[in-house]
N, C-alpha and C positions, 0 to 999 in steps of 0.2 A: 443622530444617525449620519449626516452630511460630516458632520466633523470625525466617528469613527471610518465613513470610506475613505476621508479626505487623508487619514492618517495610514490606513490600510495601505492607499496609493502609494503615500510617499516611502513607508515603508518599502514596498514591493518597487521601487522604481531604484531605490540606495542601493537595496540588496542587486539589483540587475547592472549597476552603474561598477559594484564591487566586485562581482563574479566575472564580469567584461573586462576589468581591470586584471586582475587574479588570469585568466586565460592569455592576454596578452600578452602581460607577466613571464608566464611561463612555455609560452610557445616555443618551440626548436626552431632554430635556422636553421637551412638547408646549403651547406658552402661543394662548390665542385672545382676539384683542381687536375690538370693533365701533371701525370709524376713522370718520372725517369731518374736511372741510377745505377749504379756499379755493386758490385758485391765485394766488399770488403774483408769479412774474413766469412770461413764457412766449415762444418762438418759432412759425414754424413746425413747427419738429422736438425742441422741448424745454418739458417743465414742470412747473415748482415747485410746490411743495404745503405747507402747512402746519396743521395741527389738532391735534385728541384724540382719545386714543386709550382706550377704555374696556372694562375685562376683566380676566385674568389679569395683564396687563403696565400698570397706566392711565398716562396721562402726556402730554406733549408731544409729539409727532411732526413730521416734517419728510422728504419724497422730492422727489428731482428724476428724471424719468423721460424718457430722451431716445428717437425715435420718427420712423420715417419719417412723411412728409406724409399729414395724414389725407384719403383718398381717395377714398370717403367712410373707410376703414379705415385702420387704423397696423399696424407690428408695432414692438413695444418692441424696441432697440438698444441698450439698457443703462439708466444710473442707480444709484441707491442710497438707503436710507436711512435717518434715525437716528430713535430714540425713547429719551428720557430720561423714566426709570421708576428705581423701586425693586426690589432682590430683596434678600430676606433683612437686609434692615432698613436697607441703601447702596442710595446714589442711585447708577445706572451706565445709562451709553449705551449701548442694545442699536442697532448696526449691520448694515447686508448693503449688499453691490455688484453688478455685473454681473446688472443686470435682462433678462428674458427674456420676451415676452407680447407679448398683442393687445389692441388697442382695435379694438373694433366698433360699427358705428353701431345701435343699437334704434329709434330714431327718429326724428324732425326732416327740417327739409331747410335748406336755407343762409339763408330768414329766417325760419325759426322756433326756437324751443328747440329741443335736439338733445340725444338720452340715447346713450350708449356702454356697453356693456359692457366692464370691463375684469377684464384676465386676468394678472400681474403674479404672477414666481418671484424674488426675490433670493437669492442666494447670499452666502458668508464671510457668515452671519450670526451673532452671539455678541455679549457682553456688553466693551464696551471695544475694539473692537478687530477684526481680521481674525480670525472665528470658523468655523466648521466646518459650522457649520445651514445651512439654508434657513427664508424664510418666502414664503408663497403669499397674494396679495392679490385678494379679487375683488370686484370692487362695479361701482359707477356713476359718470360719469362727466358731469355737468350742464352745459352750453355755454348761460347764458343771450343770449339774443340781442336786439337792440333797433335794427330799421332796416338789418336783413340784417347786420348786424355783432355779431360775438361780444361781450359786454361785461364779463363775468363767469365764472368755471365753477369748482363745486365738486367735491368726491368724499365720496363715503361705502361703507362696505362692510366687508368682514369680514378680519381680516390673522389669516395663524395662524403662528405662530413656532416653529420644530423645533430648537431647541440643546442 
């Protein structure tokens, strides 16, 4: 009887030793970085972004975020995007796709600057490749304007990455 508890135990002690391991394992890091960045090329319903990204992950950045017609309001339709950083002492491209979020208007009106809030989820985000995470972007979204015409427009704001 002493020798089946004794095995019982160590049984239940492995399987506890495994599962601890196994959780570890697979737990998400939480990375936060402050972004900013220029709009590079854009449509009505689509646009590019490029800058740096400074925090946990620092590095180069790049999103293209496609979006219904701002009305004054959007809601994000998708997108993706990369950031080329270092972990653990390699260079590797953290990626995500299938954007989800709003742009809202804070300010402006059609000739003057105009601020957006923006609210931006990507999904498959990970390191290399089609990942598992999410990252949640939110910041501001700058429409400089010059002669009721858009001429320019930045972003800046805070991207937090869950892989």
């Amino acid at each position: 009887m002493k020798a089946m508890l004794r095995l019982a135990l160590f049984v239940l002690s492995a399987l506890a030793m495994t599962l601890a391991g196994t959780s570890a394992a697979t737990a998400a890091t939480t990375y936060k970085d402050t972004v900013s960045g220029e709009e590079t090329q854009w449509t009505a319903t689509q646009g590019t972004f490029v800058g740096t990204a400074k925090g946990d992950l620092p590095g180069d950045w790049k999103t293209t975020i496609n979006h219904t017609p701002l009305t004054p309001d959007a809601t994000v339709t998708g997108g993706n995007f990369s950031l080329n950083t270092t972990m653990n002492g390699s260079s590797v491209t953290v990626r995500g796709d299938s954007a989800t979020g709003t742009v809202k208007l804070k300010s402006g009106t059609l000739c003057t600057d105009q601020q957006y809030a923006v609210d931006v989820t990507y999904y498959h985000v990970g390191p290399g490749g089609k990942g598992s995470g999410t990252a949640h972007f939110t910041g501001t979204l700058t429409h400089k304007v010059s002669l009721c015409v858009v001429v320019a427009a930045t972003v800046s704001g805070n991207l937090t990455m869950n892989f």
